[in-house]
C-alpha positions as CSV (number, residue, x, y, z in Angstrom):
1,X,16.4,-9.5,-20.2
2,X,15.9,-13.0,-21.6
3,X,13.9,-12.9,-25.2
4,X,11.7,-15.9,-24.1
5,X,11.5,-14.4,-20.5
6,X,8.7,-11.8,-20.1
7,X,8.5,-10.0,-17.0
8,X,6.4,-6.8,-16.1
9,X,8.0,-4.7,-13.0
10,X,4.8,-3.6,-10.4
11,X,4.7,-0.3,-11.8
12,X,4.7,-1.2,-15.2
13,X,2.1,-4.2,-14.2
14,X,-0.4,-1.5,-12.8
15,X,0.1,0.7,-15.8
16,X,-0.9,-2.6,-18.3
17,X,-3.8,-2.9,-16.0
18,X,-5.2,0.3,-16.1
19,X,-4.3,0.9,-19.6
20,X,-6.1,-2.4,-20.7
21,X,-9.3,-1.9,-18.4
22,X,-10.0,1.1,-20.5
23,X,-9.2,0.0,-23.9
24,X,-11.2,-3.4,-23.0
25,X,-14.2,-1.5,-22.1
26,X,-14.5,1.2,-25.0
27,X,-13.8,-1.3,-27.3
28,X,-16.4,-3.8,-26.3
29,X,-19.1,-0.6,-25.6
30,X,-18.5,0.3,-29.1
31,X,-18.3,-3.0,-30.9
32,X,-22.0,-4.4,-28.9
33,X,-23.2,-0.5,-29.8
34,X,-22.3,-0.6,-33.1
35,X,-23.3,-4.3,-33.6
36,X,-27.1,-4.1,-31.6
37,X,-27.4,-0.5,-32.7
38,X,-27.8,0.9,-28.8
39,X,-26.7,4.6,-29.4
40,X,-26.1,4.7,-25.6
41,X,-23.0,2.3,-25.4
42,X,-21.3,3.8,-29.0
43,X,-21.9,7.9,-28.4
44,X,-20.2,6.9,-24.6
45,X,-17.5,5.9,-26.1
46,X,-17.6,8.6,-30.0
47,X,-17.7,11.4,-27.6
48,X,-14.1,11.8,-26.9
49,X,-15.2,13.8,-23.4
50,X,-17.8,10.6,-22.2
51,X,-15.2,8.5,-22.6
52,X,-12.7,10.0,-21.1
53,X,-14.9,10.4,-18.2
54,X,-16.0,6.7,-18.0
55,X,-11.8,5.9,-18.0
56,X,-11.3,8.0,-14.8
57,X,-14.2,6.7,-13.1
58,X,-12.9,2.8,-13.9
59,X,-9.4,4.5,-12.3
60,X,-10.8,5.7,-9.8
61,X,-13.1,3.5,-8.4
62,X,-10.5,0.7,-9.4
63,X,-8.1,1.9,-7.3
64,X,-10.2,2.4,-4.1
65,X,-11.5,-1.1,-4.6
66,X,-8.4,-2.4,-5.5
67,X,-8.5,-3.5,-9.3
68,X,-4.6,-2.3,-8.9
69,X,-3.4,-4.1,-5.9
70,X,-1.3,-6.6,-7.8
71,X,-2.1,-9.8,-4.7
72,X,-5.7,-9.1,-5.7
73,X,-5.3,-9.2,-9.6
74,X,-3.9,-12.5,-8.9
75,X,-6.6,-14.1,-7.6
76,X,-9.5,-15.1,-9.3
77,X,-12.0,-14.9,-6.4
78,X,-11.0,-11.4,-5.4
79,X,-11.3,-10.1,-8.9
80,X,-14.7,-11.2,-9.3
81,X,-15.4,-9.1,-5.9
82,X,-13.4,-6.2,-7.0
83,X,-14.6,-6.1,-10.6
84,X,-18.0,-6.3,-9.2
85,X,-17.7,-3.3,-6.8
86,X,-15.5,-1.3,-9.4
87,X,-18.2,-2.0,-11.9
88,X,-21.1,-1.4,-10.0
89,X,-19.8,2.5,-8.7
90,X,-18.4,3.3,-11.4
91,X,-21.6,2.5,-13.7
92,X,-23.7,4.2,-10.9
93,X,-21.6,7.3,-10.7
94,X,-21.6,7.5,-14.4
95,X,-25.4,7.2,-15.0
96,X,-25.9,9.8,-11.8
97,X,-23.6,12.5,-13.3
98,X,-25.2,13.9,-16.7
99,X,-23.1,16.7,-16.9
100,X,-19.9,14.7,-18.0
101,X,-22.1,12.0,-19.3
102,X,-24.7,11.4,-22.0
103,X,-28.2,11.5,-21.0
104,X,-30.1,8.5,-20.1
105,X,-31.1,6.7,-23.2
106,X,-35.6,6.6,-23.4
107,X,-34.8,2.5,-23.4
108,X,-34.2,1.4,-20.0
109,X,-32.9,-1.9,-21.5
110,X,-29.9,0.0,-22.6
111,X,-28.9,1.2,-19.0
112,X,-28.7,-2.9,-17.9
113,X,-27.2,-3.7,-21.2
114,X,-24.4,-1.1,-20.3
115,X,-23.7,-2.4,-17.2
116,X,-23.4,-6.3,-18.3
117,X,-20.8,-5.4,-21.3
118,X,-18.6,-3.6,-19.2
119,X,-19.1,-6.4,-16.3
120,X,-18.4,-9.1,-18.7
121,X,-15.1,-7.2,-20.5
122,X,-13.3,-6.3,-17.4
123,X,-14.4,-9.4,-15.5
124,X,-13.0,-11.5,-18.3
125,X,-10.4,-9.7,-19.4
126,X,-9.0,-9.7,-16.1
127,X,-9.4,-13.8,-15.6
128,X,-7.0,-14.0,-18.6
129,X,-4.5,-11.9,-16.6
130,X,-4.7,-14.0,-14.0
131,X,-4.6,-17.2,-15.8
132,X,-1.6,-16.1,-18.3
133,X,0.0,-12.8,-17.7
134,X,0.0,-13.6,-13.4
135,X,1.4,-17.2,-14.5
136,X,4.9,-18.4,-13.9
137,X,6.5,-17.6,-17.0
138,X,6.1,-14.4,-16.5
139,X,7.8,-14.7,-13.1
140,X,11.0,-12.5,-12.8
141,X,14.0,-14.7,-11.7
142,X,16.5,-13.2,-9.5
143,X,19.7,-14.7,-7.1
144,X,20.6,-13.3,-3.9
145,X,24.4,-13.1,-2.8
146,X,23.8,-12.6,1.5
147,X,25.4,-13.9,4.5
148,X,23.8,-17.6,5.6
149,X,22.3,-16.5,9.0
150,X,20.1,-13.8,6.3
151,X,19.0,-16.0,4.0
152,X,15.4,-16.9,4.5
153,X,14.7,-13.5,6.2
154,X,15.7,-11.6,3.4
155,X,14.0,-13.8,0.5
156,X,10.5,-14.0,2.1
157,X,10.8,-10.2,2.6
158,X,10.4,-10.0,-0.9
159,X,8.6,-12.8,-1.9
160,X,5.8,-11.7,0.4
161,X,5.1,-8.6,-1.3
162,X,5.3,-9.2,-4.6
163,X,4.0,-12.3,-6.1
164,X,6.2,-12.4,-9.3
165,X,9.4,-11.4,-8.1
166,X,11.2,-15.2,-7.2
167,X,14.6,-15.8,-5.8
168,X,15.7,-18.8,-7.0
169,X,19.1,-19.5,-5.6
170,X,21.4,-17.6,-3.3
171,X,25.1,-17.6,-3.1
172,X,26.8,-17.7,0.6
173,X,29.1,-14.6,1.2
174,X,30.4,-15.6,3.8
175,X,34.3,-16.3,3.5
176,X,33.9,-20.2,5.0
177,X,31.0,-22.5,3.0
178,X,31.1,-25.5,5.3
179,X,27.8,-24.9,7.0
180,X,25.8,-23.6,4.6
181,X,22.3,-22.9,5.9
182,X,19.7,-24.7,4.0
183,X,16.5,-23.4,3.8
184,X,13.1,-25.2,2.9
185,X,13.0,-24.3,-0.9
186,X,15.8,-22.0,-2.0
187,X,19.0,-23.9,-3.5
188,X,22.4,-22.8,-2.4
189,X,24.7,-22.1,-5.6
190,X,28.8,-21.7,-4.9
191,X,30.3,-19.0,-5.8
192,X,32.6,-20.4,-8.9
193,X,29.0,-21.6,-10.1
194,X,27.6,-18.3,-10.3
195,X,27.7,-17.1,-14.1
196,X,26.7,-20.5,-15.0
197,X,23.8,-20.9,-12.8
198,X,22.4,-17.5,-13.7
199,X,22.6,-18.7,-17.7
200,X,20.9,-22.0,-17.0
201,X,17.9,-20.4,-14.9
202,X,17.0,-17.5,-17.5
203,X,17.8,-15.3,-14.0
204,X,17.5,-11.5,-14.8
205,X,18.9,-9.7,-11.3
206,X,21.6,-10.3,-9.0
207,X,20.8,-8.4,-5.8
208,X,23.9,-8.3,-3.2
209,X,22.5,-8.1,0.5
210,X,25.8,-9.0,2.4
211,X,28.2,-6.0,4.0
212,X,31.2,-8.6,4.7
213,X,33.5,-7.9,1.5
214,X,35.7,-10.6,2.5
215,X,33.1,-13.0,1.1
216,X,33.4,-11.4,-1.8
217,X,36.0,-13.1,-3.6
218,X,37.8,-12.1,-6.7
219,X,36.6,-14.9,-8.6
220,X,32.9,-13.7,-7.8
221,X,33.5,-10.0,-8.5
222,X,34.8,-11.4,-12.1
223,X,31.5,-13.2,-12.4
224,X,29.7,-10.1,-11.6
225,X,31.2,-8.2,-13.7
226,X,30.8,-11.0,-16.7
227,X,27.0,-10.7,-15.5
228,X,26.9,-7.0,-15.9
229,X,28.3,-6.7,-19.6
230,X,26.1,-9.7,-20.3
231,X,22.7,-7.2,-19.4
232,X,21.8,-8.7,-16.0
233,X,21.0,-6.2,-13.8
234,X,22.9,-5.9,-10.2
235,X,20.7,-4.4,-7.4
236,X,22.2,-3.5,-3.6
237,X,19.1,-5.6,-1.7
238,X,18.0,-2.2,0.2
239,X,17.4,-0.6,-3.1
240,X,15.3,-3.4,-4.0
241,X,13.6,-3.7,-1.0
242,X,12.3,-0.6,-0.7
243,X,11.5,-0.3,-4.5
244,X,9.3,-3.3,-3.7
245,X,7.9,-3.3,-0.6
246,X,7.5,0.6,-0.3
247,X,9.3,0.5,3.3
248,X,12.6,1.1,4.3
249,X,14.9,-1.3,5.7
250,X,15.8,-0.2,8.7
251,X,16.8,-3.7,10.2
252,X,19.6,-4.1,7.4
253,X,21.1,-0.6,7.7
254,X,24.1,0.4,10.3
255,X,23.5,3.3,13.1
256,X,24.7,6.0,10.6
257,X,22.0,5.7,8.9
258,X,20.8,8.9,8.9
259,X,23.7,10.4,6.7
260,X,22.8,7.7,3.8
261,X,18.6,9.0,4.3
262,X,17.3,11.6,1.7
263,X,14.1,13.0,3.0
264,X,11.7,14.1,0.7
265,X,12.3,17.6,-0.3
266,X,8.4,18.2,0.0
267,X,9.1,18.1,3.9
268,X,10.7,21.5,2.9
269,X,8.9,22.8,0.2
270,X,7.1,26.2,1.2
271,X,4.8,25.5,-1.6
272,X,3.5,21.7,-0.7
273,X,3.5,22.5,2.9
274,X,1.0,25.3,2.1
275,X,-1.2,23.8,0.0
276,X,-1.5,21.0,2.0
277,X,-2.2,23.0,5.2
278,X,-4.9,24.7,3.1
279,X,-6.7,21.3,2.3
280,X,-6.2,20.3,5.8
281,X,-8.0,23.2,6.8
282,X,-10.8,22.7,4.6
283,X,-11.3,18.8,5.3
284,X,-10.8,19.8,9.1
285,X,-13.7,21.7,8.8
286,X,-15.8,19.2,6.6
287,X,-14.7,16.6,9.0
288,X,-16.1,18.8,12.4
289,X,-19.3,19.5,10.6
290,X,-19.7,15.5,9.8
291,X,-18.8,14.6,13.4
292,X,-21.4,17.2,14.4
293,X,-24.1,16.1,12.5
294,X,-23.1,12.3,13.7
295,X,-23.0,13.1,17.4
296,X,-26.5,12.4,18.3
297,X,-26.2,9.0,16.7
298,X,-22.8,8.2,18.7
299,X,-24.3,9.7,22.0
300,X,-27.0,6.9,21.8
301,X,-24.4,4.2,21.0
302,X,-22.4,5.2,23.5
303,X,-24.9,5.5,26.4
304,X,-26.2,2.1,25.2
305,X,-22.8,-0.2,24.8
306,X,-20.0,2.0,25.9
307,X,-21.0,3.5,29.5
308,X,-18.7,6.1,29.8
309,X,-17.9,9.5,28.6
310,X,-18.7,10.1,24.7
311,X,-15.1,11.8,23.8
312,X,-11.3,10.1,24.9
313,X,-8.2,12.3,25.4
314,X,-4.8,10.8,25.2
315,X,-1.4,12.1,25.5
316,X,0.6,11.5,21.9
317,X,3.7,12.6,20.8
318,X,3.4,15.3,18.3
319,X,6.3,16.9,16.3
320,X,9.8,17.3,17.4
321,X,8.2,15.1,20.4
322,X,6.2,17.8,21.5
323,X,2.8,16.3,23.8
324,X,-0.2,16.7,22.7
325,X,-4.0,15.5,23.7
326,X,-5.4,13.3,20.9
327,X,-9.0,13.4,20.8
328,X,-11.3,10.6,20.4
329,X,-15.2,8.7,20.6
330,X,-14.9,6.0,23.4
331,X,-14.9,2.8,21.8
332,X,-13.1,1.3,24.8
333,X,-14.6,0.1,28.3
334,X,-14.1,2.5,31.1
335,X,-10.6,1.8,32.8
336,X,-9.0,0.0,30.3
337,X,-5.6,0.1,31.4
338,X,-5.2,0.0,35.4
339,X,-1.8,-1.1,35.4
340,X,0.0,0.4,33.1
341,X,-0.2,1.6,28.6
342,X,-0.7,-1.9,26.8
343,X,-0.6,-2.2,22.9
344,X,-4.0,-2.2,21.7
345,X,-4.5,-5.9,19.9
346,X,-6.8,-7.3,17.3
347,X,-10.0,-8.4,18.3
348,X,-9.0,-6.6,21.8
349,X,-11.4,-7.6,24.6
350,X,-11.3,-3.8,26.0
351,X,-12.8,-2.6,22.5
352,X,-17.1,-2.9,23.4
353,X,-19.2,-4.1,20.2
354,X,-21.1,-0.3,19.5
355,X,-16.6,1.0,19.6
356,X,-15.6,-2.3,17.0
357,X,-18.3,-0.5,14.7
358,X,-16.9,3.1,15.2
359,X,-13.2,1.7,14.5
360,X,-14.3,0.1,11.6
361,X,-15.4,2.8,9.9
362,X,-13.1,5.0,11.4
363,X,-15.7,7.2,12.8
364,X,-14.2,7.2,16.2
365,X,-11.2,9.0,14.4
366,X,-13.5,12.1,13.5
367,X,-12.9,14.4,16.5
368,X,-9.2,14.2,15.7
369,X,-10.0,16.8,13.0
370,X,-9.9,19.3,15.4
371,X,-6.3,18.2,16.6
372,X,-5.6,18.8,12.6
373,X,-7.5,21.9,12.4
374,X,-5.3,23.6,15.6
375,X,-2.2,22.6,13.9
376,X,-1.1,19.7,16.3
377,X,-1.9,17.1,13.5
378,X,-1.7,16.5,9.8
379,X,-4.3,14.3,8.0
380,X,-1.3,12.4,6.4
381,X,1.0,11.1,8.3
382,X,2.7,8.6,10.8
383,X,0.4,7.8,13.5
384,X,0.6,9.9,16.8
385,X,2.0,7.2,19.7
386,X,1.8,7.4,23.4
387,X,4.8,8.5,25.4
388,X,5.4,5.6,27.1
389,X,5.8,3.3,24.0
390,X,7.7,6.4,22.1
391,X,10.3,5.8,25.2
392,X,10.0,1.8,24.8
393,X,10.3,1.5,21.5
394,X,12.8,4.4,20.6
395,X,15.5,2.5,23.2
396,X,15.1,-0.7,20.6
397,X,15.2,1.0,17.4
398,X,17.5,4.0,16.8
399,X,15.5,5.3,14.0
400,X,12.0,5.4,15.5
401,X,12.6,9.4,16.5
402,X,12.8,9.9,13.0
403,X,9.3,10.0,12.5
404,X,8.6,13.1,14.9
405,X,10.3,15.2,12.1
406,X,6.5,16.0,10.9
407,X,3.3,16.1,12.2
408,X,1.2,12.9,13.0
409,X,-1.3,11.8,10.7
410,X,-4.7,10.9,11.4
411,X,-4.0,8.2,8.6
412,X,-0.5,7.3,7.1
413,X,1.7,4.9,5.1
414,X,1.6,2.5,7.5
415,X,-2.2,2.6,8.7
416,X,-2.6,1.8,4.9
417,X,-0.2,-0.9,4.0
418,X,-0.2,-2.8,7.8
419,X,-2.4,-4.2,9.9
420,X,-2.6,-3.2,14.0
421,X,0.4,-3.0,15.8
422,X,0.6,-5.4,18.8
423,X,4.1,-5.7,19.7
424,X,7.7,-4.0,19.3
425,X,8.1,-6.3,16.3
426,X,5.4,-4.4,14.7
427,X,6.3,-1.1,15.5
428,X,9.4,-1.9,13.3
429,X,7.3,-2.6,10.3
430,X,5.3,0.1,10.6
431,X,8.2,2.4,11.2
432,X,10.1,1.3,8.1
433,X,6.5,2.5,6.1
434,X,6.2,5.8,8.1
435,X,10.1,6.3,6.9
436,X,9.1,5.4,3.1
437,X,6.8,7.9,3.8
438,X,9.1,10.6,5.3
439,X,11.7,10.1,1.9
440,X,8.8,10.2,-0.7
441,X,6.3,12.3,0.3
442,X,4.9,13.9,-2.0
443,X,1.6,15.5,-3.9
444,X,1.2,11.8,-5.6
445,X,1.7,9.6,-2.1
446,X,-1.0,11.3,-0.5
447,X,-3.0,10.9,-2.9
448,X,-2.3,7.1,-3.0
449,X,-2.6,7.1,0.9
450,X,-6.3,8.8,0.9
451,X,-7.8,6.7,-2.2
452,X,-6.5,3.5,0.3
453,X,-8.1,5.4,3.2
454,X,-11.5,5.2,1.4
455,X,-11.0,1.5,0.4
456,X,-10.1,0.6,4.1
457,X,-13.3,2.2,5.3
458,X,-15.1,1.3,2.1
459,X,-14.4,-2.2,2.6
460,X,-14.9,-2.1,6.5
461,X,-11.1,-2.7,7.2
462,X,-10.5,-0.7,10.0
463,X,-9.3,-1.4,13.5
């Protein structure tokens, strides 16, 4: 890594963030406490348990409206909206829960007061991330060595999801450079150029995309090597893919992929698998009892801007493609599909207003809990498809069985991270998530998936 080059990897950008939203808040809670004398602001932060409550709720409630999604930190108009949100709960929450917080200070003045500093020190804080620390010098340079027909494919694949990572020159690997393809902003650097070009552009990573070794000369594989001893780091493009997009490449890998796929242990672990079956059970339960209690409401709806039957069935494939009858609230007209199964689209004429509402806050997803609580379906997971596009899609892609290894979700990795699935070009991109998924699940993914759960139905998001 370059001394003058500064460059924070996502993880290690969301770690600064979090970190520095607490610090930023004590500090300024203590320093206007001290300074005005409010006893409120300093003893929540003096009490070593207060505070440490108040930095969980700013994590918390951060996360599910998205202080931590690094395309939002960017952006100066969705951090004010965030901040605002994240503020707003979190203050709330804290004031409404006086068992892990002080007591609610005799001078009403001090409650506002507590809101605006912490308002005004994460809000500004977090515009001088986004005017310096999301700037371009803190950009991490890298150079891509592919075959010419995978070029711009494989740049805006990671350029897309994350903002800082920029390629900024490739290298052809194919063994004949007359017709280089050109693409709209990405320079083309030759292959004796390399070592030189990397120097002069402060680049810090070298990721190899191409499988045709003939293209890799052994004037290159010197350079390379030069590189390595020099500190630049040399990446395969599928590790860094999936390091930064969180989905696995499926388009790039060969049909013997799955002897190269190590699925998450936690897909075998007796002790996971139980504990999660146990809070499946619970929520299950929770969930029934919540539908319940909502029925009258969606029975009205329903009979007002649905006109057919209050509950759906569906046949999904479940694990180890077994069928199963998904269960659903109508949010659909009545024969919807004459002809044959179409791919449900956005802003789908089919979907009445009164079902729109139910999608969008998920609601019409609620009598799926019993599909989790008879053990057909997990809360986590890929997303149950019909049998027809299973068939469709599975002749296309020769991984898309792959997800039937465990149960169907009622939300997933994909349902988190993508938006609705209209087409077989989709599918693909929501497969590669639900794979991510299937080689890293684990205690701390789930947990990621629910908190974006909440945010998508927080925030009105789904479809």
């Amino acid at each position: 890594m370059f001394k003058n080059k500064i460059h924070f990897e996502i993880s290690e950008r969301k770690m600064l963030l979090r970190s520095i939203d607490v610090f930023v808040v004590l500090f300024v809670l203590y320093f206007v406490g001290t300074l005005f004398e409010l006893d409120y602001l300093r003893v929540s932060v003096t009490n070593y348990h207060w505070a440490i409550v108040l930095a969980v709720y700013i994590n918390v409630f951060g996360a599910i409206f998205e202080m931590y999604n690094l395309q939002v930190a960017s952006n100066e108009f969705q951090v004010l909206k965030s901040t605002l949100l994240t503020v707003s709960t979190t203050v709330l929450v804290y004031l409404l829960t006086p068992i892990f917080s002080p007591l609610l200070p005799k001078n009403r003045l001090q409650i506002i007061t507590f809101f605006l500093v912490v308002l005004i020190a994460l809000f500004l804080w977090r515009i001088f991330y986004v005017r310096l620390l999301a700037s371009h010098r803190f950009y991490q340079n890298a150079i891509l060595i592919c075959d010419n027909d995978q070029v711009e494919e494989l740049i805006l694949g990671l350029e897309n999801i994350d903002p800082h990572y920029k390629i900024v020159g490739y290298v052809s690997a194919d063994s004949i450079e007359d017709a280089i393809a050109r693409t709209h902003y990405v320079p083309h650097v030759k292959k004796e150029d390399l070592y030189s070009y990397v120097k002069e552009n402060k680049v810090s990573e070298i990721v190899i995309a191409s499988q045709k070794t003939e293209g890799i000369t052994s004037d290159l594989y010197l350079q390379l090597l030069h590189l390595l001893e020099s500190g630049n780091m040399i990446r395969e493009y599928v590790q860094v893919y999936e390091s930064k997009t969180q989905r696995i490449p499926v388009q790039f890998l060969d049909r013997d992929f799955y002897r190269f796929f190590p699925f998450s242990r936690s897909n075998q672990n007796k002790l996971y698998l139980s504990v999660i079956r146990l809070l499946e059970v619970g929520f299950s339960i929770l969930g029934i009892a919540i539908g319940a209690v909502l029925v009258p409401f969606i029975l009205l709806g329903n009979f007002l801007g649905n006109n057919g039957k209050l509950f759906y069935t569906q046949e999904r494939v479940g694990r180890d493609g077994v069928l199963f009858k998904i269960l659903k609230f109508r949010t659909m007209i009545k024969n919807a599909e004459t002809d044959k199964a179409v791919f449900a689209t956005y802003n789908d004429e089919r979907v009445t207003k009164f079902g729109k509402f139910l999608r969008k806050t998920r609601i019409d997803e609620f009598p799926q809990f019993i599909n989790v609580l008879k053990g057909e379906m997990a809360i986590i997971g890929p997303r149950p498809e019909r049998p027809y596009f299973v068939k469709e899609i599975a002749d296309r892609m020769p991984f898309y069985t792959t997800r039937h290894i465990i149960k169907p979700g009622l939300t997933g990795w994909a349902q988190v991270n993508y938006t609705y699935g209209e087409t077989i070009e989709d599918s693909l991109i929501k497969l590669q998530y639900d794979l991510y998924y299937i080689k890293h699940r684990s205690f701390y993914l789930d947990l990621n998936i629910a908190i974006k759960t909440i945010t998508t139905i927080v925030l009105y998001r789904g479809q």
